[in-house]
Every structure is written in structure tokens, then in C-alpha cells.
Backbone as a chain_set.jsonl record, in Angstrom:
{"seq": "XXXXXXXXXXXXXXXXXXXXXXXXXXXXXXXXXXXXXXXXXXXXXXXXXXXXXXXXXXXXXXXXXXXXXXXXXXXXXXXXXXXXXXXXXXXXXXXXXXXXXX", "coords": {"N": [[26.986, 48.348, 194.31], [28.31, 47.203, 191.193], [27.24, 46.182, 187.584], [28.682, 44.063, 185.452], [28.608, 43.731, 182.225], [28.434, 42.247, 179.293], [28.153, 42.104, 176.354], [27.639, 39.874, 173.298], [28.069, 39.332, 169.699], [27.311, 36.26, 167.989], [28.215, 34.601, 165.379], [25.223, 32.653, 163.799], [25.733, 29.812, 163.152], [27.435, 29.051, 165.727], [26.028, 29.71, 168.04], [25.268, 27.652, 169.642], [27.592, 26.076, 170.56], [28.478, 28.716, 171.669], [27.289, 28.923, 174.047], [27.667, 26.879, 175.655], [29.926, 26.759, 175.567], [30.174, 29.475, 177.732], [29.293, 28.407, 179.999], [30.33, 26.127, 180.558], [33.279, 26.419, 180.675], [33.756, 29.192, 181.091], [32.414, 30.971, 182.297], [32.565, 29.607, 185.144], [35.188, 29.615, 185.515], [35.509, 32.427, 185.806], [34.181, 32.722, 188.147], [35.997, 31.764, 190.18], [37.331, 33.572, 191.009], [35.947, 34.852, 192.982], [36.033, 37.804, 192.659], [33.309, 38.17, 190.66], [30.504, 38.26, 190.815], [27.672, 36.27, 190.528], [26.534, 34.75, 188.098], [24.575, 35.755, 185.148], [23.345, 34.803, 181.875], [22.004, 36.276, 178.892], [19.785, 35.985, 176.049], [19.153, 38.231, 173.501], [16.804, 39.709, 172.302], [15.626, 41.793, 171.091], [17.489, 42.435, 168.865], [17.466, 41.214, 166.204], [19.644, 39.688, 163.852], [19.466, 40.036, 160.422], [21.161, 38.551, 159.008], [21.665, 36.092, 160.732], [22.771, 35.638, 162.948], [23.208, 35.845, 166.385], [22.463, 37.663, 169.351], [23.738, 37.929, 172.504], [24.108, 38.77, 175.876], [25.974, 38.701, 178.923], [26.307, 38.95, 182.343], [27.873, 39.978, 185.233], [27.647, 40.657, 188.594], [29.476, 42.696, 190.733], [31.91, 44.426, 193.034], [33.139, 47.265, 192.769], [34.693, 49.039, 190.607], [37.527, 49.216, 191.084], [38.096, 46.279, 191.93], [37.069, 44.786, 189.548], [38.795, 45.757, 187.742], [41.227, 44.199, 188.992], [40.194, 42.137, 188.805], [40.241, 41.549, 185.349], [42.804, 42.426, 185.235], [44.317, 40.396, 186.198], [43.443, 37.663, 185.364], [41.262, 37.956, 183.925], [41.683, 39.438, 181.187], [43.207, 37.316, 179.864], [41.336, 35.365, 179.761], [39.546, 36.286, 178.003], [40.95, 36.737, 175.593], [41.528, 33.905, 175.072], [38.684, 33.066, 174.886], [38.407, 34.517, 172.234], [40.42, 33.28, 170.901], [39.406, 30.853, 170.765], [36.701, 31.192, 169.039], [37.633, 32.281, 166.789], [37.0, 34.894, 165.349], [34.616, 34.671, 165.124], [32.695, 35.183, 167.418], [31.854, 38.742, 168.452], [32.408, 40.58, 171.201], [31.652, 43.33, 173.181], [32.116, 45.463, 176.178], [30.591, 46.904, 179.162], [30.251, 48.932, 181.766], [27.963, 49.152, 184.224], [25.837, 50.658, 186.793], [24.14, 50.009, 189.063], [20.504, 51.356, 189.724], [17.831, 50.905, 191.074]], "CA": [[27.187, 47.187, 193.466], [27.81, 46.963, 189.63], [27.21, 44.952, 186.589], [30.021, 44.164, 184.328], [28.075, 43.342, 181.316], [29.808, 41.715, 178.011], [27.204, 41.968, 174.73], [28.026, 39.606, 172.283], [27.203, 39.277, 168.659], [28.122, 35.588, 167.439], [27.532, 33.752, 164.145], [24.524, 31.643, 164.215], [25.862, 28.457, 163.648], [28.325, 28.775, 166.522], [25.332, 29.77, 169.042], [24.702, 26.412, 171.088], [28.662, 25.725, 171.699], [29.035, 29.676, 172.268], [26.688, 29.025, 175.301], [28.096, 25.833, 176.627], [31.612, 27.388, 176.639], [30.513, 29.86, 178.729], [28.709, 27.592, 181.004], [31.354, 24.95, 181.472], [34.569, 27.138, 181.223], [34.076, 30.844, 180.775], [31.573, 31.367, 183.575], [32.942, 28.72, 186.092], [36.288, 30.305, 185.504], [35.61, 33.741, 185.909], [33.689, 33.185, 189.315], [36.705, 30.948, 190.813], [38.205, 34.485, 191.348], [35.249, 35.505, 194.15], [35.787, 38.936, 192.418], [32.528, 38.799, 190.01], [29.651, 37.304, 190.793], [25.874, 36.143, 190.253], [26.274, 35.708, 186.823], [23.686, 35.668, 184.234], [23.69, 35.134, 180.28], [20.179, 36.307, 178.71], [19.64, 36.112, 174.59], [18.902, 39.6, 172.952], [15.497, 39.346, 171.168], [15.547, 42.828, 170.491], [18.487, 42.951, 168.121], [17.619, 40.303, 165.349], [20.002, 39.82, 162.879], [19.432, 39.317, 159.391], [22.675, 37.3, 158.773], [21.394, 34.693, 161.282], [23.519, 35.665, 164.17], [22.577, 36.14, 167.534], [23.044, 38.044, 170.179], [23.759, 37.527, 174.106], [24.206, 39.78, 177.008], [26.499, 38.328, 180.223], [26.153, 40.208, 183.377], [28.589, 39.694, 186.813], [28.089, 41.507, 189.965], [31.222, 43.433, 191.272], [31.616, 45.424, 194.258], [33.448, 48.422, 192.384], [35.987, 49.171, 189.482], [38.767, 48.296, 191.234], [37.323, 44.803, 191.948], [37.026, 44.419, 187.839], [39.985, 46.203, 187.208], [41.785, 43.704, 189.534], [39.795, 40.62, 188.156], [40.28, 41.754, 184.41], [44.274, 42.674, 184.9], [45.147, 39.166, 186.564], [42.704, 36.669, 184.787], [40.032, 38.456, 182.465], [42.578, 39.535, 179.964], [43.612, 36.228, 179.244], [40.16, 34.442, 179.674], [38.908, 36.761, 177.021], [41.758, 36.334, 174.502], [40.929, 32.644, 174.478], [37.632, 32.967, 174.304], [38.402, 34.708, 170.973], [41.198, 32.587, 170.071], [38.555, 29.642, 170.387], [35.81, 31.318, 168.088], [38.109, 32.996, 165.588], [36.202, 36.378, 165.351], [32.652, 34.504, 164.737], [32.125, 35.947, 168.167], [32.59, 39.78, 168.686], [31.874, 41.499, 171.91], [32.105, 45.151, 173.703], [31.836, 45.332, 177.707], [29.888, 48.181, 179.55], [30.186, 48.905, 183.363], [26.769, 49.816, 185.063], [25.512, 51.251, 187.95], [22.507, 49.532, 189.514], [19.891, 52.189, 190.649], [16.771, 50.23, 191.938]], "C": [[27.132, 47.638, 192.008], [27.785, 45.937, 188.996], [27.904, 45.154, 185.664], [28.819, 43.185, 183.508], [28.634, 43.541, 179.887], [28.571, 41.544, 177.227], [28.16, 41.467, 173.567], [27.185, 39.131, 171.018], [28.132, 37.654, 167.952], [27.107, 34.906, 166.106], [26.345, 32.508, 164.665], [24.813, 30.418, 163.843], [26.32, 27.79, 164.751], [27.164, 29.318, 167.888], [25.19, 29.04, 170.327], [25.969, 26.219, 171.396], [29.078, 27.328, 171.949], [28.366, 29.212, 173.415], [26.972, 27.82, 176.176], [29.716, 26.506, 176.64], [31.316, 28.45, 177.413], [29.773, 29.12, 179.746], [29.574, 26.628, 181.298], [32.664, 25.664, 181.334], [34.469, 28.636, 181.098], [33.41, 31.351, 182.44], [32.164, 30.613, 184.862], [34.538, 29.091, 186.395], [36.314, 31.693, 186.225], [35.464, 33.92, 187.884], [34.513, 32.192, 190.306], [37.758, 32.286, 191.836], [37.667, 35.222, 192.312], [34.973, 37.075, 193.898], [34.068, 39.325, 191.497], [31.761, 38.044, 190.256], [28.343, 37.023, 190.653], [26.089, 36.187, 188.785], [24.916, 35.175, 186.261], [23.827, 36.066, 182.807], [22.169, 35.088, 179.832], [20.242, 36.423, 176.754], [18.881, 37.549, 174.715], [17.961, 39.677, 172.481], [14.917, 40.39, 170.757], [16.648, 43.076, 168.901], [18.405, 41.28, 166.99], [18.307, 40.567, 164.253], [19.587, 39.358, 161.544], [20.376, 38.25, 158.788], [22.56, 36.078, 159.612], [22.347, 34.351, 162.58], [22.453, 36.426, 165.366], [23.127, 36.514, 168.384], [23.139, 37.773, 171.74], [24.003, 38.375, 175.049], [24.557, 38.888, 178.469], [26.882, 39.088, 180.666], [26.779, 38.891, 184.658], [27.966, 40.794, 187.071], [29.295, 41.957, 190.427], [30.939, 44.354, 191.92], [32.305, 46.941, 193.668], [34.512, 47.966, 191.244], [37.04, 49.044, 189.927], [38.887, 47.007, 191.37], [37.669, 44.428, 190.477], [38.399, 45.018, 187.583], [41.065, 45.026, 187.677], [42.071, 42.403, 188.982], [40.568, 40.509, 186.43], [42.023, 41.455, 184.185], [45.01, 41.217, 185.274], [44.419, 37.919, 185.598], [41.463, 36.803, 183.93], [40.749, 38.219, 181.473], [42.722, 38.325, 179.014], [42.072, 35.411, 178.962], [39.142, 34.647, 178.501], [39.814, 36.826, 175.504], [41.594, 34.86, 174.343], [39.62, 32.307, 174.484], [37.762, 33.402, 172.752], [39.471, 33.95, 170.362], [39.912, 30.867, 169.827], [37.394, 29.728, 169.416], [36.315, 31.753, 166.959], [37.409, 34.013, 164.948], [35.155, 35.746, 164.566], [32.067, 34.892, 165.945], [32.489, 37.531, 168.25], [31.401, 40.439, 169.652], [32.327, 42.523, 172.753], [31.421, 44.472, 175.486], [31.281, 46.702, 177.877], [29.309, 47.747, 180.837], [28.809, 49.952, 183.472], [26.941, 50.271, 186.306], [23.911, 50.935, 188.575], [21.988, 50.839, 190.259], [19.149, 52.253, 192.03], [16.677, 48.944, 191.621]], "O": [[26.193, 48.299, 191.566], [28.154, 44.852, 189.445], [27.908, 46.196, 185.009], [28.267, 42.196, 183.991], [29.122, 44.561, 179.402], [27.89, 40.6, 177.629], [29.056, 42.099, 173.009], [26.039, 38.684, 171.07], [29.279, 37.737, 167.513], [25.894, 34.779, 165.942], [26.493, 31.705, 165.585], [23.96, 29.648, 164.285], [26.063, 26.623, 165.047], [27.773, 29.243, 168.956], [25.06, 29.417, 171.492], [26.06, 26.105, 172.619], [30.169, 27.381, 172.516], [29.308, 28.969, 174.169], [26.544, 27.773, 177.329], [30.443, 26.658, 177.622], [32.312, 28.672, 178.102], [29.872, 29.863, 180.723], [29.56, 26.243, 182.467], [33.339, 25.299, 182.296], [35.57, 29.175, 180.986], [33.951, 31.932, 183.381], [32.164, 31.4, 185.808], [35.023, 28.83, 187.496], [37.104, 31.957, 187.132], [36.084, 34.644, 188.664], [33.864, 31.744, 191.251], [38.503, 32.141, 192.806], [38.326, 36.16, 192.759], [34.105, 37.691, 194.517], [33.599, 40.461, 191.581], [32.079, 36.884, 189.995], [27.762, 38.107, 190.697], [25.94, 37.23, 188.148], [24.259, 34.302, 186.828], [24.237, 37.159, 182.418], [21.324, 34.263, 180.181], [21.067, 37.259, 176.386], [18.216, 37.94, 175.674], [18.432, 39.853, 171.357], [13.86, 40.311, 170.131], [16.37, 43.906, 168.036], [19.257, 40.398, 167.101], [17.923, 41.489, 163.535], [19.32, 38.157, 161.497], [20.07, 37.237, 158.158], [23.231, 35.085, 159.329], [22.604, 33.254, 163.077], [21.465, 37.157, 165.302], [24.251, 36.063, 168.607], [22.118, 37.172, 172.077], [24.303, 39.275, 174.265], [23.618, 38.42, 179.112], [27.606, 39.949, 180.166], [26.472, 37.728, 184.916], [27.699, 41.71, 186.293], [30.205, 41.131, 190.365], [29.998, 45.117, 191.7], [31.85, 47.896, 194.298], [35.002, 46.851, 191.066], [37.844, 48.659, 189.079], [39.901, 46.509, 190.88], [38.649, 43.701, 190.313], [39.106, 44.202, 186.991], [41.888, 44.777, 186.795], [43.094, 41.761, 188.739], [41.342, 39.58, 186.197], [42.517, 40.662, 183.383], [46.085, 40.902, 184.765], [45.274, 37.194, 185.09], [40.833, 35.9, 183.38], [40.708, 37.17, 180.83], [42.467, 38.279, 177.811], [41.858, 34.905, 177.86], [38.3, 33.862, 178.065], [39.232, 36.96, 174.427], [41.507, 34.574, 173.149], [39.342, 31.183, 174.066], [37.216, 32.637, 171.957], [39.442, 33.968, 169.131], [39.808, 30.119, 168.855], [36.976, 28.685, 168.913], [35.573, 31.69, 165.979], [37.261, 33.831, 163.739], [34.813, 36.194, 163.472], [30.848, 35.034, 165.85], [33.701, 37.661, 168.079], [30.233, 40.732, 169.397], [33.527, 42.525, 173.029], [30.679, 43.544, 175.81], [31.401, 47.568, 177.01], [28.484, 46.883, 181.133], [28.65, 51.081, 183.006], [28.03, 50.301, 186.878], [22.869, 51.582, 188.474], [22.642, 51.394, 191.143], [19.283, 52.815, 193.117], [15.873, 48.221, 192.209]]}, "num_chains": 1, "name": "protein.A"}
């Protein structure tokens, strides 16, 4: 099993509707595709910004990189270009595939 995990850094005013769009369409979207699942979005409370932005960390489950590669090439791509067409780069985030140990 891995964790497709998406770290984002968004402006703090846009905090409370970054976290309801992914709770009523980003997340509910993603896992319609059976490819990623269990998710979880956790706040960063290591990485305080001085500028008053905050950070987030959303983690799927996925059975391998072709799984995500599959999910990403038919319906990520796009799901993540309107996520940024809906914040207008007050969100910006990087992805990073794990490897659960224990």
C-alpha cells in the first residue's frame, strides 16, 4: 500500500473554504474513482507561517503507482487544475508518493 500525499500551503484568509472544498468536492470526487482511498486532511502545526498562511497535508491510500498514475491521467489532472483555477494561486501545493513501512 501507498500514500499519495498533496502538502499544501494556502493564504490564511482562504483556509476555512480551502477545507470545505475539499470536503464537499475535492475529496468526494477523487474517491468516486475507487482508485484512492481512506483519505485524510491533517493541518501542519509544524510549519507556521509568518504571512498568516497555513498549511495542510492530504493523504489517499493507493494500491501502487500505476493505480495513481491511472487515477491522476484520467481524473486527477483535471481535478487539480480546478482546484487551482478556483483559488487563483492563494493555494500552492507539491505531491509526494510514500511507502508505508509499519
Amino acid at each position: 500500500m501507498l500514500i499519495y500525499n498533496t502538502t499544501y500551503q494556502v493564504d490564511g484568509g482562504d483556509a476555512k473554504n480551502f477545507v470545505i472544498y475539499l470536503h464537499e468536492i475535492y475529496v468526494p470526487a477523487v474517491e468516486k474513482s475507487n482508485l484512492l482511498c481512506n483519505p485524510r486532511l491533517t493541518r501542519i502545526l509544524s510549519h507556521q507561517q509568518d504571512d498568516g498562511s497555513e498549511c495542510f497535508s492530504l493523504q489517499f491510500e493507493v494500491e501502487d503507482s500505476a493505480a495513481l498514475h491511472k487515477w491522476y491521467s484520467t481524473e486527477g489532472k483535471a481535478l487539480n487544475d480546478d482546484l487551482v483555477k478556483t483559488f487563483d494561486g492563494r493555494v500552492v501545493g507539491f505531491p509526494t508518493l510514500m511507502e508505508e513501512i509499519f
